[in-house]
C-alpha positions as CSV (number, residue, x, y, z in Angstrom):
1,X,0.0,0.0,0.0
2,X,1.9,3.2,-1.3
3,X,1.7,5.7,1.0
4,X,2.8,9.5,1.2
5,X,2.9,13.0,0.6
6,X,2.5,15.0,-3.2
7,X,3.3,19.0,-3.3
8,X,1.2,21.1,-5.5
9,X,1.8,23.7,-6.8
10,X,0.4,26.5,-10.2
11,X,2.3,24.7,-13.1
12,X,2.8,28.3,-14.4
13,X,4.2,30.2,-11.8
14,X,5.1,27.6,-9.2
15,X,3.1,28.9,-6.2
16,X,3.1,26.6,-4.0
17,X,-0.7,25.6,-3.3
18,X,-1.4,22.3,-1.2
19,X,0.4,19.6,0.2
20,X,-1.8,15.7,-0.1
21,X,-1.3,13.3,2.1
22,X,-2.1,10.2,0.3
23,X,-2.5,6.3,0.9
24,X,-3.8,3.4,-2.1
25,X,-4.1,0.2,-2.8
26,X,-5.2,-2.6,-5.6
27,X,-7.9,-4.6,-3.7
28,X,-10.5,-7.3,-5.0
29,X,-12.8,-4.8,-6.9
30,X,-10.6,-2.3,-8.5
31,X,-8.3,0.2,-6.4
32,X,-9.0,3.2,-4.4
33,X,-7.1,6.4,-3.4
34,X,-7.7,8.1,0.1
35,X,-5.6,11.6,1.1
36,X,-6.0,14.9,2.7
37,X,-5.0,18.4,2.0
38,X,-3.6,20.8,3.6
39,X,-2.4,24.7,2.7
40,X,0.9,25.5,3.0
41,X,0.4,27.0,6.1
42,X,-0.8,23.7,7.6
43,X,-4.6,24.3,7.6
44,X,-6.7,21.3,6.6
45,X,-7.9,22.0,2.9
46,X,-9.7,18.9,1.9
47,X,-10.0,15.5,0.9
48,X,-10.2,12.5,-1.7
49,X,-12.0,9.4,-1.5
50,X,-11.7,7.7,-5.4
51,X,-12.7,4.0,-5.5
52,X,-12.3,2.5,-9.4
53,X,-14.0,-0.8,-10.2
54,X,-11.1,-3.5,-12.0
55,X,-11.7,-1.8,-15.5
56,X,-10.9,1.5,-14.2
57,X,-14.2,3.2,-14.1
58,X,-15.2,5.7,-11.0
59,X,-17.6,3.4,-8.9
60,X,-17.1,6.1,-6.1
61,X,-16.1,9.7,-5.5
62,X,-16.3,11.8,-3.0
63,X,-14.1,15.3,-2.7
64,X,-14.3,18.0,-0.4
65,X,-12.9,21.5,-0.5
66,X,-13.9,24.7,1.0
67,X,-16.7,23.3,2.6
68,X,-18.0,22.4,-0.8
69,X,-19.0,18.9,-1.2
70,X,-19.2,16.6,-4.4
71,X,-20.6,13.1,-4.9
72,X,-20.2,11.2,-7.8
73,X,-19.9,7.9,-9.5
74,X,-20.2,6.2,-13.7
75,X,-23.7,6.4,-13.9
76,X,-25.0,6.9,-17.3
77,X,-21.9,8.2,-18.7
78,X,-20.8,10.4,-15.2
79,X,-23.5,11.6,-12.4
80,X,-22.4,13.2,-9.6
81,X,-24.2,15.5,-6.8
82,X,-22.5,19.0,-5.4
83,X,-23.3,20.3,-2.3
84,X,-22.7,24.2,-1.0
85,X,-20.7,25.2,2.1
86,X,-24.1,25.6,4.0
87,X,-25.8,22.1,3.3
88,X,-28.9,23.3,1.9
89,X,-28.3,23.5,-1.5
90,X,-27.3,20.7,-3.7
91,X,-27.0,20.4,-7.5
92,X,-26.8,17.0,-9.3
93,X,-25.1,16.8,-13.0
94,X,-24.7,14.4,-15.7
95,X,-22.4,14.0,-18.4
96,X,-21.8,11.7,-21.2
97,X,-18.1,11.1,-20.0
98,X,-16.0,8.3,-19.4
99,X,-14.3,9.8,-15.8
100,X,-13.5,12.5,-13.6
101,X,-11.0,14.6,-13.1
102,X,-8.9,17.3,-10.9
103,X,-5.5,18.5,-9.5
104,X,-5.1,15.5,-7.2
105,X,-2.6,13.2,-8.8
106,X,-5.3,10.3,-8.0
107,X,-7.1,11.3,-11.2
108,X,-3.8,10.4,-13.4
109,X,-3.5,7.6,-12.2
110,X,-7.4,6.6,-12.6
111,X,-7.2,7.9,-16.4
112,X,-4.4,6.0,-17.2
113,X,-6.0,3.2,-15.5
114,X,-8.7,3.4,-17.4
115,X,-7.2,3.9,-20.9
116,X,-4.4,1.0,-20.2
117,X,-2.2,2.5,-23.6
118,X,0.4,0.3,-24.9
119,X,3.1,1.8,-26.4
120,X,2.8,1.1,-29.6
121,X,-1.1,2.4,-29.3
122,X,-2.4,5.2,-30.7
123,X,-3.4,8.3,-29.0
124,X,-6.4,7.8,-27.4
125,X,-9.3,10.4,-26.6
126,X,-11.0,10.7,-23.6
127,X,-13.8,13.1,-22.4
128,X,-13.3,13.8,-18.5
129,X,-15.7,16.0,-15.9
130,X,-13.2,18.1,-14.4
131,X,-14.0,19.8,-10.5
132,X,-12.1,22.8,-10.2
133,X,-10.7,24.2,-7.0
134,X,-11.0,25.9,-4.9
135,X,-15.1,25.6,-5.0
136,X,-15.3,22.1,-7.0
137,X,-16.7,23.6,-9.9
138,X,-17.6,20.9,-12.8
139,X,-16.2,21.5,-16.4
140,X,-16.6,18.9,-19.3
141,X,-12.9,18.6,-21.1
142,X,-11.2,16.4,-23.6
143,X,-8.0,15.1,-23.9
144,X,-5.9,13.0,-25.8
145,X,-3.6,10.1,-23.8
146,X,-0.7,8.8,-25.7
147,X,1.8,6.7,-23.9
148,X,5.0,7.4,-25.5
149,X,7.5,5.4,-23.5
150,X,7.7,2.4,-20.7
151,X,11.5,1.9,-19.1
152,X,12.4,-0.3,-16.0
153,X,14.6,1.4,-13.8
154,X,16.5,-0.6,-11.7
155,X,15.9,-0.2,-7.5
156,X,16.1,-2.6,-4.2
157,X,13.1,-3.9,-4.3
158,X,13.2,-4.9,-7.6
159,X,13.1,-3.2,-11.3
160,X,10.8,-0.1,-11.3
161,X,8.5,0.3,-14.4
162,X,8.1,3.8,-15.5
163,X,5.4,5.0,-18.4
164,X,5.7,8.1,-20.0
165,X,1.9,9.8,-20.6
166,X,1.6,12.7,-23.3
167,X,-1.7,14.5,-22.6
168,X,-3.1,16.9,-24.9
169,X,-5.7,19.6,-24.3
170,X,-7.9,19.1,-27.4
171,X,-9.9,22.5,-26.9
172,X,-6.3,24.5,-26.5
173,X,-3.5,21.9,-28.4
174,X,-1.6,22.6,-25.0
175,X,0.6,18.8,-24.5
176,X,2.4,18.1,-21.4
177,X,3.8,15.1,-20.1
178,X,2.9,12.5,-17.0
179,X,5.3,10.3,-15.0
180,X,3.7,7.3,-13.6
181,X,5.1,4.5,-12.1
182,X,2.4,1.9,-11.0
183,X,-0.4,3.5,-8.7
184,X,2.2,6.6,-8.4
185,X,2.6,10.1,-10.1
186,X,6.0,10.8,-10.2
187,X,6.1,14.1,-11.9
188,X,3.6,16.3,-13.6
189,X,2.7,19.5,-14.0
190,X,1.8,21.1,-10.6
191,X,2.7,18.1,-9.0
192,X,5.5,16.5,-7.2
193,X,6.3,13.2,-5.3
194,X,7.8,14.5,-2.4
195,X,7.9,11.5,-0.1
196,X,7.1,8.0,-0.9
197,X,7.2,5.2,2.1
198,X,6.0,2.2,0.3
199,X,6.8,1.2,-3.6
200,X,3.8,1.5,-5.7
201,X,1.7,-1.7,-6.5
202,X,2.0,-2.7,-9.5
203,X,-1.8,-3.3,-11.7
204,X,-2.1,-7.0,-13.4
């Protein structure tokens, strides 16, 4: 069970923005992510509860930030339910997508999950329900996933498998590119692994 600590931070100017304190695991029915936030300054920010069934598809999600609530799961394409600071207003959505999205590196990992490129595969679209911070606002996007490389790197425990994810914004043309290594981000933009106790698992 990989467990630690990401740092995010704006991918343009580098401001730092939240530390996540994280913890996953491959289990019978798929794999779920669990972490926390909090500011720079310490203050709890939030949290992220993702559960994906064994193809990769968001059977539960549940984030919190800024007292803002959101609900959600792949329910005729994506349904999820968003909930204001004061509890008394909620606002259900739908969209024919195949996932969610957001800054925490969990949502990488789940896409790529999802996708499961090869190589040699093509780039491959995919149309995503993004929640923004800081009020979990949702936004309908679509990218393109290409996996561009895969190199084992040699360690202690064993050689290290490292895939190599270019994402494309389709609205903008904007690429960048996505270290993962197992049920880990390594590197991407606005995020970095900052402490790792555990190797990542490693999906069949």
């Amino acid at each position: 069970m990989p467990r630690g600590r990401y740092s995010l931070h704006d991918p343009h100017d580098h401001t730092p923005l939240a530390e996540e304190h994280f913890h996953c695991a491959p289990g019978p029915s798929g794999w779920r992510y669990v972490s926390q936030r909090t500011t720079p300054s310490g203050e709890h920010a939030g949290s992220v509860d993702l559960a994906l069934d064994e193809l990769g598809r968001p059977i539960r999600l549940e984030l919190h930030a800024a007292s803002w609530q959101v609900r959600g799961a792949a329910l005729d394409g994506v349904t999820w339910v968003r909930t204001d600071p004061t509890g008394t207003e909620a606002a259900e959505g739908n969209v024919r997508a195949h996932a969610f999205t957001g800054t925490s590196p969990a949502f990488l990992i789940a896409t790529a999950r999802l996708l499961r490129l090869t190589p040699s595969a093509p780039a491959t679209r995919v149309r995503l329900v993004a929640f923004t911070d800081p009020v979990l606002a949702p936004r309908t996007l679509d990218q393109s996933w290409a996996l561009i490389e895969r190199e084992a790197h040699p360690t202690d425990n064993g050689p290290l498998t490292v895939d190599t994810y270019q994402v494309t914004a389709l609205d903008t043309g904007e690429q960048h590119t996505v270290h993962l290594a197992g049920d880990v981000v390594l590197a991407a933009p606005g995020i970095e692994l900052e402490h790792l106790e555990t190797p990542p698992s490693t999906f069949d």
